[in-house]
C-alpha positions as CSV (number, residue, x, y, z in Angstrom):
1,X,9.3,0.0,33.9
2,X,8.1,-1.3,37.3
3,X,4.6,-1.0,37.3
4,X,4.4,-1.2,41.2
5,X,6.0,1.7,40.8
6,X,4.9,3.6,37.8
7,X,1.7,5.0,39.8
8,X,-0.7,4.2,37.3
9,X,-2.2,0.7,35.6
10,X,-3.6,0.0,32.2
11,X,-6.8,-2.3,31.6
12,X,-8.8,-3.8,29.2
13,X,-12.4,-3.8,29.2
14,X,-12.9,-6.0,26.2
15,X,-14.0,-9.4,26.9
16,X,-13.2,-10.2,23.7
17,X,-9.5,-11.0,22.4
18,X,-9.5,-9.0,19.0
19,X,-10.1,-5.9,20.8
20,X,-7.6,-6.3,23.5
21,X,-4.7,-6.3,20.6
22,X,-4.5,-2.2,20.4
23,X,-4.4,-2.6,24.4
24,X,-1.3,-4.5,24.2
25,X,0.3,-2.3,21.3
26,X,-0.4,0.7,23.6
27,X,1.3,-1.4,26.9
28,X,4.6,-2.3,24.9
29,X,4.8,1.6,23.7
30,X,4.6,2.4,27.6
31,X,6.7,-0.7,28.4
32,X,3.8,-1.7,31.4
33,X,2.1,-5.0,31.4
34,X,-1.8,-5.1,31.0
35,X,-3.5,-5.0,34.1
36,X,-4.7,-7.9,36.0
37,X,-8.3,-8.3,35.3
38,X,-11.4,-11.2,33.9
39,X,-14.4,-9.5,31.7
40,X,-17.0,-12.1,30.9
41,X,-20.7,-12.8,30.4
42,X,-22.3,-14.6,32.3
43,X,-25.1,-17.4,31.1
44,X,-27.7,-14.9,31.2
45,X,-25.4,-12.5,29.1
46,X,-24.8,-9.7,32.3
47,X,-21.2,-8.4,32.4
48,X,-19.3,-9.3,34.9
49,X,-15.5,-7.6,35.9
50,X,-13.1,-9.0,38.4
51,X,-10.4,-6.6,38.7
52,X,-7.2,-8.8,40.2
53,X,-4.5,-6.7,41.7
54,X,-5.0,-3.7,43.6
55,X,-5.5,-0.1,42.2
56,X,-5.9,2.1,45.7
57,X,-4.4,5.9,44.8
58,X,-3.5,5.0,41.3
59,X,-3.8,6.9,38.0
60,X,-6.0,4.1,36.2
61,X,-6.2,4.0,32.1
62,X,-9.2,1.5,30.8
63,X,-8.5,0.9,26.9
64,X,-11.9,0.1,25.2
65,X,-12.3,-0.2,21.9
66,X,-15.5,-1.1,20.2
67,X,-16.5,-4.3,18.4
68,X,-19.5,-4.9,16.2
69,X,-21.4,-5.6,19.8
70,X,-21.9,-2.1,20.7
71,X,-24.0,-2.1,23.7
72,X,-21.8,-5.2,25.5
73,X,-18.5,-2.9,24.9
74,X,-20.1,0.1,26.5
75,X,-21.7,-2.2,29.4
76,X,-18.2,-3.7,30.1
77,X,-16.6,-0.3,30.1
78,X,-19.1,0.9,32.6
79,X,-19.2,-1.9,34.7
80,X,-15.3,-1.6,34.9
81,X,-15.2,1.8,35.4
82,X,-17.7,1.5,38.8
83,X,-15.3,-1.9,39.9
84,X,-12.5,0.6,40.0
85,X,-13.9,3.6,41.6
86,X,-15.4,1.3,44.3
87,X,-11.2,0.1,44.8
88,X,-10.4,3.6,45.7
89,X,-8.3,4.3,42.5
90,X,-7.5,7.9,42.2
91,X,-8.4,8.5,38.8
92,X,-10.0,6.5,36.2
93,X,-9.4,7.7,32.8
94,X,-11.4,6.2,29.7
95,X,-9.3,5.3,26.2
96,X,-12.0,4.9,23.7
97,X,-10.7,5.6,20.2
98,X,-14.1,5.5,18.3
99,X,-16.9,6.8,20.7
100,X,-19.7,5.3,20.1
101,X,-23.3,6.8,19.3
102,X,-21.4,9.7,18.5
103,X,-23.8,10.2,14.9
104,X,-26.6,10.5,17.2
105,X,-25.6,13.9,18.6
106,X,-28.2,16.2,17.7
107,X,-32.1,16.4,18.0
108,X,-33.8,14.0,15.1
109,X,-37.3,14.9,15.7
110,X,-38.7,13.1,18.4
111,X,-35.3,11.3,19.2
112,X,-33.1,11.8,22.1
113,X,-29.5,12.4,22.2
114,X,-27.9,9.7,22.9
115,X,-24.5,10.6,22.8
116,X,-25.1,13.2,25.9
117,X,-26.7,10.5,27.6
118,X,-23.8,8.3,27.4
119,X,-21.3,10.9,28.3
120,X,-23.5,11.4,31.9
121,X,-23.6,7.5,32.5
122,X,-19.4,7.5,32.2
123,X,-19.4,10.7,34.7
124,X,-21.4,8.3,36.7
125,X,-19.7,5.0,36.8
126,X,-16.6,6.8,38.1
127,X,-14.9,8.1,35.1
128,X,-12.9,11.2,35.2
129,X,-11.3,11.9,31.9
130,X,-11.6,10.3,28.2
131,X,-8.9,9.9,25.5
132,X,-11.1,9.6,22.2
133,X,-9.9,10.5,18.6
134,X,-11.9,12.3,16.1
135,X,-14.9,12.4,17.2
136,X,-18.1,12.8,14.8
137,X,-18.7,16.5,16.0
138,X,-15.9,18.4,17.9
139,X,-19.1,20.2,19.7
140,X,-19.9,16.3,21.6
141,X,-17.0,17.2,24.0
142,X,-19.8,19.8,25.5
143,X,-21.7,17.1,26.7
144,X,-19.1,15.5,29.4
145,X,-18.8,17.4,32.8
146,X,-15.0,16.6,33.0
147,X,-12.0,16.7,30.5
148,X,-12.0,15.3,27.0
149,X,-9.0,15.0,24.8
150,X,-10.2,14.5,21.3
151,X,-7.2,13.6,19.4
152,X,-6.3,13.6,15.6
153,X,-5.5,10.4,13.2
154,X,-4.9,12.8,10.0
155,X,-1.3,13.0,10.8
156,X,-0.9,9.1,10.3
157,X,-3.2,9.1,7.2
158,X,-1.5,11.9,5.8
159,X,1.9,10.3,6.5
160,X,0.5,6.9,5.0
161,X,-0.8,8.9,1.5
162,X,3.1,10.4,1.3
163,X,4.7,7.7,1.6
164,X,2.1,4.4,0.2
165,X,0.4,6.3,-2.6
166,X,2.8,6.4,-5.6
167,X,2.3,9.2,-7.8
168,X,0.5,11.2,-5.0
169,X,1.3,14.6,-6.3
170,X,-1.0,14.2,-9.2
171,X,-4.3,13.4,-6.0
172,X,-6.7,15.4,-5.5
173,X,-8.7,15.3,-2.0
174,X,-12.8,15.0,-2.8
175,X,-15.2,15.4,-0.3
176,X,-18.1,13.2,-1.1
177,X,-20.9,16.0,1.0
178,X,-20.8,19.7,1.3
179,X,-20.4,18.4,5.1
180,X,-17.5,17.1,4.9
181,X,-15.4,19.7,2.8
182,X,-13.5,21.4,5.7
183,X,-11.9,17.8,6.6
184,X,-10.8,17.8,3.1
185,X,-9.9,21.4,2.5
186,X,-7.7,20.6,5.8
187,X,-5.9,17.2,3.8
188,X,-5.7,19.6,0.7
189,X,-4.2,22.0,2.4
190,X,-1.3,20.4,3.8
191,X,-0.7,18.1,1.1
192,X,-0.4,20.6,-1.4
193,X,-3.2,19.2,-3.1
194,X,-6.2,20.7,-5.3
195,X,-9.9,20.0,-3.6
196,X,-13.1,18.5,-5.2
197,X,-16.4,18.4,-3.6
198,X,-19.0,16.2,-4.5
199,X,-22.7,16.9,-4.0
200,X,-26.3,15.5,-5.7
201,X,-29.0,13.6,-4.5
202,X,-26.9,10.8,-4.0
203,X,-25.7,11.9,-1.0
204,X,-28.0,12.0,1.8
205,X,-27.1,14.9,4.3
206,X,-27.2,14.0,7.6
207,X,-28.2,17.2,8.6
208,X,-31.6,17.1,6.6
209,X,-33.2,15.7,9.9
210,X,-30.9,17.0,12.5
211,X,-33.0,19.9,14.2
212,X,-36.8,19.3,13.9
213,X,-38.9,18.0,15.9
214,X,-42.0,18.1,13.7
215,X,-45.3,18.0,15.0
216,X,-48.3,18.0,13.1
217,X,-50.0,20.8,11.9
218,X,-52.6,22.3,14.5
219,X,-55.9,21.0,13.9
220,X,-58.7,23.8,14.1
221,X,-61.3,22.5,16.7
222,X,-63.5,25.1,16.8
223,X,-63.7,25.5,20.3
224,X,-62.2,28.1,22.5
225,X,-61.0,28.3,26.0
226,X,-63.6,30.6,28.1
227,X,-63.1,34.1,28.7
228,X,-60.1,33.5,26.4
229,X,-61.0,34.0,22.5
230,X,-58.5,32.9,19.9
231,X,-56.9,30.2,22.1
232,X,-57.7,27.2,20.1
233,X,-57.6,23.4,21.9
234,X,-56.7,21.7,19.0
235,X,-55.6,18.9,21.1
236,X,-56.4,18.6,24.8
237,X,-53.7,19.8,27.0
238,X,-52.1,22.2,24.4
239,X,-52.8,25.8,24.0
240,X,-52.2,27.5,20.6
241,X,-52.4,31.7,20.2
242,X,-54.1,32.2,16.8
243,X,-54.1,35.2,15.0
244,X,-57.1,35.9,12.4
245,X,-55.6,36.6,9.0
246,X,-52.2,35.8,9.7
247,X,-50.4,32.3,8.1
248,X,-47.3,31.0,8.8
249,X,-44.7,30.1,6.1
250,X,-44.4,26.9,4.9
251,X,-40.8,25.5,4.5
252,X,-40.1,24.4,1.0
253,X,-39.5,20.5,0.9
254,X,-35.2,20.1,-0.2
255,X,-35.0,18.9,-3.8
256,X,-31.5,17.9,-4.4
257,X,-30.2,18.4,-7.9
258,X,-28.6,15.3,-10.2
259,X,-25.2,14.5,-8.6
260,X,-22.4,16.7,-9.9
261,X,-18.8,16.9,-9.0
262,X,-17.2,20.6,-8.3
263,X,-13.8,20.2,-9.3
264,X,-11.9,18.4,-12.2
265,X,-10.8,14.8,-11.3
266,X,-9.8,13.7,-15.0
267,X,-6.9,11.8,-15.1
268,X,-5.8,12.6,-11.2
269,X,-5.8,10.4,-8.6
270,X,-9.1,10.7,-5.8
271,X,-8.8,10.5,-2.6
272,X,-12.0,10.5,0.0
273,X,-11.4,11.2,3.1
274,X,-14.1,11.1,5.8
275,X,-14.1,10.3,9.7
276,X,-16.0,7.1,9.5
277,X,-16.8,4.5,6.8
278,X,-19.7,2.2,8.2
279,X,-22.1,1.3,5.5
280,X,-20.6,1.8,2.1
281,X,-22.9,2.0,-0.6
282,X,-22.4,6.0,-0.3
283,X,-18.6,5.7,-1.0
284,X,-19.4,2.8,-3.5
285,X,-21.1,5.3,-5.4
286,X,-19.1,8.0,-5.2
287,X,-16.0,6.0,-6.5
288,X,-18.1,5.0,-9.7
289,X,-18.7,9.1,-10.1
290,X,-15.2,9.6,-9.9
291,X,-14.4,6.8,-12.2
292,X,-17.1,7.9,-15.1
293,X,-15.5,11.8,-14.5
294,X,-11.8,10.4,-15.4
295,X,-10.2,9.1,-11.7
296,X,-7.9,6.7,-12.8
297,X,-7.5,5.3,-8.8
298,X,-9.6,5.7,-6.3
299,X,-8.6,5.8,-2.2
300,X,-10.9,5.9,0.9
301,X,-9.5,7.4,3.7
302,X,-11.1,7.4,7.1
303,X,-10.4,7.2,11.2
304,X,-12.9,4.6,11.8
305,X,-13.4,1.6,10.1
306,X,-16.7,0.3,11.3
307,X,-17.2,-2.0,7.6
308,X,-20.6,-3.5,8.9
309,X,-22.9,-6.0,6.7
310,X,-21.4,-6.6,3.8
311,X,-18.8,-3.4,3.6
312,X,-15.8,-5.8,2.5
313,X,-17.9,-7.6,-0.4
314,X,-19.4,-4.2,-1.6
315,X,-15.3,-2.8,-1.6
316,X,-14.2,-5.7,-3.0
317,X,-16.4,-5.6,-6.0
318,X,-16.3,-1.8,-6.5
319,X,-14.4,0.9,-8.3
320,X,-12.0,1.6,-4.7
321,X,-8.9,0.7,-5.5
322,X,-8.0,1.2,-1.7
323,X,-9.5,1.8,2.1
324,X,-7.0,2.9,4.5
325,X,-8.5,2.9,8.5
326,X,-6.7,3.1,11.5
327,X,-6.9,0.7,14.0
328,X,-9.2,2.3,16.7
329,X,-11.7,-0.2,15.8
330,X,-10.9,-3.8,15.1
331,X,-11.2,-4.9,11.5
332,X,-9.3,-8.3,11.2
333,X,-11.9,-9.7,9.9
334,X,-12.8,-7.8,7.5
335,X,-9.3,-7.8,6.0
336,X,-9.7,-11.3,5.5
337,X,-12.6,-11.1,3.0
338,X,-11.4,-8.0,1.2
339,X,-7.7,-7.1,0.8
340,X,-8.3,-3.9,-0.4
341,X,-8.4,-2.8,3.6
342,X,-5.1,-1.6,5.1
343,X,-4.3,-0.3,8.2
344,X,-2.9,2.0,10.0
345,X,-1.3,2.2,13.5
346,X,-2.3,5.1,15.6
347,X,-1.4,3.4,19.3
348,X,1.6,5.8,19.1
349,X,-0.1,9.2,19.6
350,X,-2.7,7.3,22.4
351,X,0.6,5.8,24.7
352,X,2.0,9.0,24.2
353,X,-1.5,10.7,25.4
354,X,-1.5,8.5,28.5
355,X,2.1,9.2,29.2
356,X,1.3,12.8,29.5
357,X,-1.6,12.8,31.2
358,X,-0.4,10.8,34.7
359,X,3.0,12.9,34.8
360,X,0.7,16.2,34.7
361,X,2.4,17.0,31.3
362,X,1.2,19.3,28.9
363,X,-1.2,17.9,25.6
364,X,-0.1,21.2,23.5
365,X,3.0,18.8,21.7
366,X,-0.1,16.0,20.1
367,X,-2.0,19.4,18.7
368,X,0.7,21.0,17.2
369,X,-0.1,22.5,14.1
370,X,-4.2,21.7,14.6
371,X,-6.6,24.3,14.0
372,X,-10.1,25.3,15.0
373,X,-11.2,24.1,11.7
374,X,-9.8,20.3,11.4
């Protein structure tokens, strides 16, 4: 294809060369060549983007994925995305496989949420729509003001389990949380497979925290605004009705029973599935549940493969017999020191995703088959 004549170019916003190597899978799929442009930081670590061909009244694709450096990746994708919209480009449309801050969604007492921050400083810098694939809450695609496409690896993994996993008719799909039993009631499903959930106080629930904010109990002051009885001050600035006689309920503190698994793994095959596997001491001890219950092999399966500190030492020397993550985040590393990683390709379903989107096409054929729930 002539890109001087395709109408639309595809960037990198990675300064780094690991994470430009899905950009280039996804540029041979649409048989276009990378667009022209230098990323780099400077001495005094700012981002700096020289875009080096011109993008007036084209469809523009920036491909970021994002490396341990968080806060860098996000800064060059920002910084790009303004470079562009100052060259008149028509539309700028973001490819970020794993969004990031995307756990920090929902009110932690007196927290923020980040995620909807981030989503207003892309609407910002000039961005217009966002490929992004499984994102941590389907609800997150609320917080943009223009069009999300949240796409689906389970296809791939579930094509990988069929065809890798020998003997995968005697699985069965374990969720390691309560929370994440309608992902694996969705593998389950169409794999034919029986469903195990695991639950205990083992797992920490990331929803123990999620809508609180807190505060202190009222401290009685004894005084009383004038003219006003039984409006206690019990700090200054804050007004608090009180009502003589009358106590609020106290919320019983969670107690999580000993871990227990629902479900009979004995002799079978596990297989976790989750979106993202960051820290692993969670799924470390998970697999060594499995193991005592009878699992004879053990498989992680998950979109995202963050891996951070020592993830490959702690897989390596565990009872996981196998991690499978796609490629949205770069992990080459990390395969190095632990060979139990593998990988799978999902640039297919995001060249096909940009292919649609600039010829106005419809996105109905890459959710086929998905439902409300997965």
């Amino acid at each position: 294809m002539n890109i001087s004549k395709s109408g639309y170019r595809v960037f990198s916003a990675n300064s780094t060369t690991a994470c430009t190597e899905l950009a280039k899978k996804i540029t041979e799929r649409l048989g276009v060549d990378l667009g022209k442009s230098v990323v780099y930081q400077e001495s005094n670590r700012e981002t700096r983007v020289d875009v080096k061909e011109s993008v007036r009244g084209q469809d523009i694709f920036i491909i970021q994925t994002i490396p341990r450096d968080v806060n860098t990746a996000i800064m060059e994708l920002l910084v790009m995305a303004y470079a562009l919209k100052t060259n008149c480009a028509k539309n700028i449309i973001g490819v970020i496989p794993y969004f990031p801050y995307s756990k920090q969604c929902k009110m932690r007492k007196r927290g923020s949420i980040v995620c909807k921050l981030l989503a207003s400083m892309l609407a910002k810098a000039g961005l217009t729509h966002i490929i992004t694939m499984d994102l941590h809450q389907k609800e997150i695609q609320g917080f943009f003001s223009f069009p999300v496409d949240n796409l689906r690896a389970s296809p791939f993994l579930l094509q990988y389990i069929q065809e890798e996993i020998p003997d995968y008719r005697n699985a069965i799909i374990v969720a390691k949380s309560p929370s994440a039993a309608k992902r694996a009631q969705s593998y389950a499903e169409r794999l034919r497979l029986g469903l195990a959930v695991m639950h205990g106080e083992a797992q920490c629930s990331e929803s123990d925290m999620a809508d609180g904010r807190h505060s202190p109990p009222p401290m009685s002051s004894g005084r009383t605004t004038s003219g006003h009885p039984g409006l206690e001050l019990p700090y200054p600035g804050r007004h608090q009705v009180s009502f003589p006689g009358i106590e609020l309920p106290i919320m019983m503190a969670k107690e999580k029973p000993p871990i227990t698994v629902v479900g009979d793994v004995g002799g079978r095959i596990a297989i976790i599935v989750d979106d993202i596997i960051d820290d692993v001491e969670d799924f470390v001890a998970a697999a060594e549940i499995l193991k005592e219950r009878g699992a004879y092999k053990i498989y992680i399966m998950a979109t995202h493969g963050l891996l951070s500190a020592e993830a490959p030492r702690l897989i390596e020397e565990s009872a996981i017999d196998e991690v499978v993550v796609t490629n949205t985040v770069p992990h080459e590393v990390q395969k190095l020191q632990c060979p139990k990683i593998k990988t799978v390709d999902v640039s297919m379903i995001l060249a096909e995703a940009i292919r649609r989107i600039h010829n106005g096409e419809s996105m109905a054929y890459l959710f086929r088959n998905i439902t409300v729930d997965d």
